[in-house]
FIDREN-557012 format. One line per field, with one value per residue (C-alpha): chain; residue number from 0; x, y, z; residue in one letter. Coordinates in Angstrom, 3 decimals. Layout:
<atoms>
ch: c(A / ...)
i: c(NUM / ...)
east: c(X / ...)
north: c(Y / ...)
up: c(Z / ...)
aa: c(A / ...)
</atoms>
This chain:
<atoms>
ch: c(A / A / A / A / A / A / A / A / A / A / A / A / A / A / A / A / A / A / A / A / A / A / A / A / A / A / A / A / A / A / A / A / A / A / A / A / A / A / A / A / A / A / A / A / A / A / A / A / A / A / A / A / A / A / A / A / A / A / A / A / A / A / A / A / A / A / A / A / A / A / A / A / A / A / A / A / A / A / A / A / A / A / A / A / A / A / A / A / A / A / A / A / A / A / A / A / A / A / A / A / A / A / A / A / A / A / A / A / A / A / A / A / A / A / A / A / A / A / A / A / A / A / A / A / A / A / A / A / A / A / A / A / A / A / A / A / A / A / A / A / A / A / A / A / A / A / A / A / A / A / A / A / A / A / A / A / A / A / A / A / A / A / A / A / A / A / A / A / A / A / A / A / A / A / A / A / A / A / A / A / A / A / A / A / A / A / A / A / A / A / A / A / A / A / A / A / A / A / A / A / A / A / A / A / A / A / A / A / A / A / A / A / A / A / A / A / A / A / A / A / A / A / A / A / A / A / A / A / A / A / A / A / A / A / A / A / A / A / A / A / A / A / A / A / A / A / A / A / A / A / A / A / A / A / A / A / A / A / A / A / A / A)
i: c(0 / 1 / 2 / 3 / 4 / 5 / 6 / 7 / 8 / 9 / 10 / 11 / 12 / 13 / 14 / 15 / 16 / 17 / 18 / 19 / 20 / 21 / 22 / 23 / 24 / 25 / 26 / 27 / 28 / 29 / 30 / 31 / 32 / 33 / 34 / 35 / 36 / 37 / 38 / 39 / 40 / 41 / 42 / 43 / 44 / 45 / 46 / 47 / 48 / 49 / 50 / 51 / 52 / 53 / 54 / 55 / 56 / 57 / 58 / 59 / 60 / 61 / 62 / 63 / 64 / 65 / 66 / 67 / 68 / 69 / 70 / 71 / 72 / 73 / 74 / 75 / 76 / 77 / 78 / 79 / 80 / 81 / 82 / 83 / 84 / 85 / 86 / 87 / 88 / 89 / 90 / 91 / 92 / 93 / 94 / 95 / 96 / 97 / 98 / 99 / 100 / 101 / 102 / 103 / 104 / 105 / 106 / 107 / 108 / 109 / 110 / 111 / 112 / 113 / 114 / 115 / 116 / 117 / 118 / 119 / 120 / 121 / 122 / 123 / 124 / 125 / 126 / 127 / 128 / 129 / 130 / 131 / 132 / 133 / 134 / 135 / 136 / 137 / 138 / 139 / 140 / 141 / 142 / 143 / 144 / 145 / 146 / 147 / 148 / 149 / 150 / 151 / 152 / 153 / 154 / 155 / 156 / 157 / 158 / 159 / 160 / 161 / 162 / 163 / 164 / 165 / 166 / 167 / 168 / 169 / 170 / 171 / 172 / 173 / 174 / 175 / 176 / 177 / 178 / 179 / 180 / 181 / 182 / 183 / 184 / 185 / 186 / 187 / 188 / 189 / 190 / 191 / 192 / 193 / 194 / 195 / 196 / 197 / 198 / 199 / 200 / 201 / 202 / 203 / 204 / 205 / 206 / 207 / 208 / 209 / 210 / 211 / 212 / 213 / 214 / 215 / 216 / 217 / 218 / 219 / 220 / 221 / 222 / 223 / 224 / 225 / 226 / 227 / 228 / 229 / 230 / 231 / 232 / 233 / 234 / 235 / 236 / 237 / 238 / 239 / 240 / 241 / 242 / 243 / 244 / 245 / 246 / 247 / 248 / 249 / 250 / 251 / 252 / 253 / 254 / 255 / 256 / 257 / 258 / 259 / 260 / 261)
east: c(11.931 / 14.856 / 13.970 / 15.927 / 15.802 / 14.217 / 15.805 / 14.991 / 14.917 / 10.572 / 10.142 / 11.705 / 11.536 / 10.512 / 11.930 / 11.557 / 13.813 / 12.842 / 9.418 / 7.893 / 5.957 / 7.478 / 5.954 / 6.662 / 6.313 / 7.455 / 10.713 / 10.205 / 11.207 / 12.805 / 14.936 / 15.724 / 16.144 / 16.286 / 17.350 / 15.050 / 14.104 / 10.583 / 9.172 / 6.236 / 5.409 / 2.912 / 4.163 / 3.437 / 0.632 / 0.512 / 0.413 / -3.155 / -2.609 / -3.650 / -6.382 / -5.429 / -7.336 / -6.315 / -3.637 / -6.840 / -9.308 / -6.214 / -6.016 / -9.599 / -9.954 / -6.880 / -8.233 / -11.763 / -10.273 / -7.846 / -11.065 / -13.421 / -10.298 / -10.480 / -14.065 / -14.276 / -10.945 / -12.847 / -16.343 / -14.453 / -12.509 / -15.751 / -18.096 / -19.953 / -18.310 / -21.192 / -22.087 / -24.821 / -26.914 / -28.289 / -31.203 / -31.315 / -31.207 / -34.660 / -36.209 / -39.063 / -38.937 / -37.740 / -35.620 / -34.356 / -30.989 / -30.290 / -27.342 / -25.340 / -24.734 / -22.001 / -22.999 / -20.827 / -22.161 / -24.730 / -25.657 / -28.371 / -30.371 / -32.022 / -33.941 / -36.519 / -37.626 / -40.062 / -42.174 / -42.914 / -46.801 / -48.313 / -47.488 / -44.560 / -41.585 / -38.989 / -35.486 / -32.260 / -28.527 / -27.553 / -24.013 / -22.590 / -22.130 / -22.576 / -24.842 / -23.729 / -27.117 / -29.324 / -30.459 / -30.684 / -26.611 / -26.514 / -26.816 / -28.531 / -29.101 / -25.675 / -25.227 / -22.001 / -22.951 / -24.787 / -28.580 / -31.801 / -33.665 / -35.709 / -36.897 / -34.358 / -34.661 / -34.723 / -31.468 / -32.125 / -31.481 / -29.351 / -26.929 / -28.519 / -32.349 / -33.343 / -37.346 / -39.573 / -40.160 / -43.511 / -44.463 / -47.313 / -50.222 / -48.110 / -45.896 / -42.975 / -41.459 / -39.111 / -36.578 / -36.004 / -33.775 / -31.343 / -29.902 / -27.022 / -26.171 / -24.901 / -21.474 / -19.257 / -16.626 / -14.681 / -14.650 / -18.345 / -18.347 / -21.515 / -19.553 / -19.329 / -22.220 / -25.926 / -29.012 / -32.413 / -35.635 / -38.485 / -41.929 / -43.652 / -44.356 / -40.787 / -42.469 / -39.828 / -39.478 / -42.944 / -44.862 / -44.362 / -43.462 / -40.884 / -38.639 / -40.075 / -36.840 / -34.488 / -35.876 / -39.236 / -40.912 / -40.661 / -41.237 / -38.911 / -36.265 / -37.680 / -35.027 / -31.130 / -28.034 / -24.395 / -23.612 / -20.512 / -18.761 / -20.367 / -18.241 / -14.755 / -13.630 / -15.582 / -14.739 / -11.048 / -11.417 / -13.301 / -10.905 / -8.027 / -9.843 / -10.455 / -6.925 / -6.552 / -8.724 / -7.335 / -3.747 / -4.952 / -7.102 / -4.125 / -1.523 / -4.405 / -4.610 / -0.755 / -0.569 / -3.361 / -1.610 / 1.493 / -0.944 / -2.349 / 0.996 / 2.390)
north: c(1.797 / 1.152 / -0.339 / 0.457 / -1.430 / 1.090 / 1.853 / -1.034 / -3.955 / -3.301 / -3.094 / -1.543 / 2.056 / 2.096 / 5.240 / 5.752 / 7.078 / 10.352 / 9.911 / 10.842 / 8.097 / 6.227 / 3.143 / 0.914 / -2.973 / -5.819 / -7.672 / -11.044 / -13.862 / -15.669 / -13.088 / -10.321 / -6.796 / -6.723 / -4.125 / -3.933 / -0.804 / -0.987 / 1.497 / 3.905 / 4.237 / 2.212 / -0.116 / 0.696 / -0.309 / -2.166 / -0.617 / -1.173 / -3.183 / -0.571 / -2.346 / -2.344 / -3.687 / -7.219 / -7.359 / -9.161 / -6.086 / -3.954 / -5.700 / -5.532 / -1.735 / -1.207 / -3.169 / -1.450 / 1.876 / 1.089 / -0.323 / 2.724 / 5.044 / 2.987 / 2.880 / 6.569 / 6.716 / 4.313 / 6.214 / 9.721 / 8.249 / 7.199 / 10.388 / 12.071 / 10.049 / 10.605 / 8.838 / 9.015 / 6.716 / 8.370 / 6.391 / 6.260 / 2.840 / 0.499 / 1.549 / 2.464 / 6.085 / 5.840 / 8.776 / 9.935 / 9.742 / 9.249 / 10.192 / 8.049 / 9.895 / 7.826 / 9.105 / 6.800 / 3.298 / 3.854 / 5.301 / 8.062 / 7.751 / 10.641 / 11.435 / 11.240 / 9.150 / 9.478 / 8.200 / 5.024 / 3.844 / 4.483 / 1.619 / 0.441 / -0.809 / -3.319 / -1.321 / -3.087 / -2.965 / -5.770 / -7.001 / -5.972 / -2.767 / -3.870 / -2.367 / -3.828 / -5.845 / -3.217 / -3.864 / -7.727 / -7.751 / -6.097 / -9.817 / -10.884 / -8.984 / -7.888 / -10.697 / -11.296 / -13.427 / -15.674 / -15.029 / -15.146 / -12.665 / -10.158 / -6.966 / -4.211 / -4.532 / -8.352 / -9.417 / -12.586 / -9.966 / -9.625 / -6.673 / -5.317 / -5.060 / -2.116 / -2.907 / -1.129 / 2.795 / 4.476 / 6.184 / 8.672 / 8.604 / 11.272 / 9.009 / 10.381 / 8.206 / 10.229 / 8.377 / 8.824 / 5.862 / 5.429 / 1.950 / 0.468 / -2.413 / -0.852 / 0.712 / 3.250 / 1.942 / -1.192 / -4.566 / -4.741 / -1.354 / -0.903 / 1.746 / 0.498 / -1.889 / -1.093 / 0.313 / -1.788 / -0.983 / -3.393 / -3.186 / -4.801 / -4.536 / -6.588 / -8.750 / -8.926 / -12.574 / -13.258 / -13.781 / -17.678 / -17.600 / -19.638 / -16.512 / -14.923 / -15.847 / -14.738 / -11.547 / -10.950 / -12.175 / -7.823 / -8.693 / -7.055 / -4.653 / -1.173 / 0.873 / 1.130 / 2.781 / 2.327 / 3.902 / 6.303 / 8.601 / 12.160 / 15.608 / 13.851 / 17.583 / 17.943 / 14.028 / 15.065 / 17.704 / 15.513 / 12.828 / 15.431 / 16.489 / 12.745 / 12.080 / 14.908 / 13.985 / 10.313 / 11.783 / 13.580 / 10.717 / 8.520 / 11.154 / 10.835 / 7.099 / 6.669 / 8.960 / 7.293 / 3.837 / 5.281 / 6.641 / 3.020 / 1.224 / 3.597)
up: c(64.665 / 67.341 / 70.166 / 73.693 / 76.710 / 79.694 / 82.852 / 85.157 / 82.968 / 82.688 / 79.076 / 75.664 / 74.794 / 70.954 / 68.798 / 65.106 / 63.561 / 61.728 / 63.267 / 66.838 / 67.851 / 70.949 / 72.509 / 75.397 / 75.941 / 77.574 / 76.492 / 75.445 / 77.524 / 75.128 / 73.463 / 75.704 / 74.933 / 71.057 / 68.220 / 65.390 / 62.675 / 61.311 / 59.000 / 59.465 / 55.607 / 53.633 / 51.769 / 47.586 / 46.486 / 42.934 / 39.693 / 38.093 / 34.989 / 31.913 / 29.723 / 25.985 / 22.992 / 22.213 / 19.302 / 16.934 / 17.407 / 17.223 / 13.080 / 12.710 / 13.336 / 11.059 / 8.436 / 8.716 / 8.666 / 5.714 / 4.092 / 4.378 / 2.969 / -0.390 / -0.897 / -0.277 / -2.624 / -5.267 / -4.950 / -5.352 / -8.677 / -10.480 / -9.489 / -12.577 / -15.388 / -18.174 / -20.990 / -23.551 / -26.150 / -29.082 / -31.115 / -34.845 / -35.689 / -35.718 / -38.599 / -36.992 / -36.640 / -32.960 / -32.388 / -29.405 / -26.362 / -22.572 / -21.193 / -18.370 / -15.093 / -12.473 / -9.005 / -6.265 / -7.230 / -8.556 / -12.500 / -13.478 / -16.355 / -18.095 / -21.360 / -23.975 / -26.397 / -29.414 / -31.559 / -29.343 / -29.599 / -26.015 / -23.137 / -21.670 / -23.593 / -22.236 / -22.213 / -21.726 / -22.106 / -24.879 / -24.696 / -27.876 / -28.839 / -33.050 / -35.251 / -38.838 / -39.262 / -36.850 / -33.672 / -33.974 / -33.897 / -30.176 / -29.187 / -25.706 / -22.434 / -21.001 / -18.475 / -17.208 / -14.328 / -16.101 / -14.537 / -14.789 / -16.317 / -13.928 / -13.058 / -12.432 / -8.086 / -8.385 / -6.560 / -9.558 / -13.203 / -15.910 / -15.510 / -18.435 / -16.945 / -16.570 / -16.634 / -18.902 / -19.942 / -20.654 / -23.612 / -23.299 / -25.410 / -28.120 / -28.285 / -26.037 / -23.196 / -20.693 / -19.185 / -15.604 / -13.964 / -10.738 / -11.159 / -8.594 / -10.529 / -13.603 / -13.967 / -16.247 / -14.558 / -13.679 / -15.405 / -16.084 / -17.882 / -20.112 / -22.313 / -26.205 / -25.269 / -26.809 / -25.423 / -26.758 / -26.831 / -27.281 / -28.840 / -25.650 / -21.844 / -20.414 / -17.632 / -15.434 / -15.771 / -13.939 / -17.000 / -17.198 / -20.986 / -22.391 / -22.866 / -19.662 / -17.882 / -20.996 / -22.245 / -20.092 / -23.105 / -24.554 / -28.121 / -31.252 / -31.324 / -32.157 / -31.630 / -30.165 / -30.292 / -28.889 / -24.865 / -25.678 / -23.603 / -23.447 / -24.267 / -24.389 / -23.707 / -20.715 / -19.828 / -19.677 / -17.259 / -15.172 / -15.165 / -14.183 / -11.627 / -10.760 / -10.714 / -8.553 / -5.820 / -5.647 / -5.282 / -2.112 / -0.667 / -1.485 / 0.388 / 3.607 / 3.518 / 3.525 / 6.195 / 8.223 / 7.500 / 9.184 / 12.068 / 12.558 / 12.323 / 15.521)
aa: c(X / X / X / X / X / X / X / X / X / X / X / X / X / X / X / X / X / X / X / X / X / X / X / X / X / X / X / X / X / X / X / X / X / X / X / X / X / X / X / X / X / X / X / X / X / X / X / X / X / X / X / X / X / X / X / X / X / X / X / X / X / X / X / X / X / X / X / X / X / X / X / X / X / X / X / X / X / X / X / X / X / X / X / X / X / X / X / X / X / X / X / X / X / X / X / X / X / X / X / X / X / X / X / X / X / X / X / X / X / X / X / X / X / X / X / X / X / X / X / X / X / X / X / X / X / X / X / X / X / X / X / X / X / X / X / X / X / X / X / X / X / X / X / X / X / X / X / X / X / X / X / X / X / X / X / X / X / X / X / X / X / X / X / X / X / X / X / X / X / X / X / X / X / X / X / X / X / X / X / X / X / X / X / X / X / X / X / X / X / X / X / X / X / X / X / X / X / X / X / X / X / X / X / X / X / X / X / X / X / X / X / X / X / X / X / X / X / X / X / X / X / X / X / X / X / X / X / X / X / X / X / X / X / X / X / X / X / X / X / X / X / X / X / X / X / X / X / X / X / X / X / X / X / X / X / X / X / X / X / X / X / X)
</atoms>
């Protein structure tokens, strides 16, 4: 805005430049007629801040992403691995198998036994897969954390307890188990290990025995038989296909890690 002194000394004429607003007023005393240039426009008004996540929960939704990739990666590598036991040893008559089904993490058992007498039988996974002297060289439960014995949804169990089957009064027990805590897989494998089964009810480690809390107190070895892989033909195909499936997920999760590091 210029400002012009107006004809007869009574005030300033006020004209903005490139505008068409005009105002009058008094001079000051003090100063006289003055020059100045003022601008109409509004001044800018500040740029709002843009929130972002804080570098931390940035990592921690990297590092849960990067996670869930390699679980699905690790659950898609061990799907429908089989195995199967097959009894003939025991001396008892006991004949029968159950085959070994890996679904994610956790392991389907399914089968028949025969020639049990009627009740439940204890039925565990020993830690040695050795039959030179018969059942009694199987060794203990499989129990590589070094627990208690218990019943097979007892957070407190051997690896190996699997609680008890029932045999029907003809004698035949079918075998119907979904266990989580078993593996085919991984460092606690139970493939080459032995399957056991016992002439009494297991008790689960409740029974207040003194081998309650060791072997749920399930009486003699009737019958057992070596876990081995099932259809090695079949097995092969699976574990191409296996192979496959983990080369794609791991093509994804390298292309998500370069997606997380932009």
């Amino acid at each position: 805005m210029v400002r012009l002194p107006l004809a007869g000394g009574t005030g300033i004429r006020s004209r903005v430049a490139g505008g068409s607003r005009f105002s009058e007023s008094s001079p000051s005393a003090a100063t006289g007629p003055s020059l100045s240039l003022r601008s109409s426009a509004r001044p800018n008004e500040p740029r709002r801040a843009r929130s972002r996540t804080p570098p931390r929960a940035q990592t921690n939704i990297k590092m849960r992403s990067i996670a869930a990739i390699l679980a699905f990666m690790c659950v898609a590598a061990n799907a429908q691995q089989k195995a199967i036991v097959v009894f003939t040893t025991g001396g008892n008559g006991v004949v029968g198998n159950v085959t070994f089904t890996q679904e994610g993490g956790s392991v389907r058992l399914e089968g028949t036994v025969e020639n049990l007498k009627p009740g439940e039988h204890g039925f565990h996974i020993h830690e040695k897969g050795d039959l030179t002297s018969g059942c009694t060289s199987t060794g203990g439960h499989y129990n590589p954390y070094s627990k208690n014995h218990g019943g097979p949804h007892d957070k407190e169990r051997h690896v190996g307890d699997l609680g008890n089957i029932v045999s029907e009064p003809e004698g035949v027990a079918h075998v119907a188990i979904v266990d989580k805590v078993i593996s085919l897989v991984g460092p606690t494998s139970i493939l080459g290990r032995a399957v056991v089964i016992h002439s009494d009810r297991d008790d689960l480690g409740k029974g207040g025995f003194d081998d309650s809390l060791k072997t749920g107190h399930a009486g003699t070895r009737v019958a057992c038989g070596i876990i081995g892989t099932l259809n090695p033909g079949t097995q092969s195909l699976a574990a191409s296909s296996a192979s496959a499936n983990v080369g794609y997920l791991t093509l994804i999760s390298l292309v998500s890690l370069r997606f997380f590091q932009s």
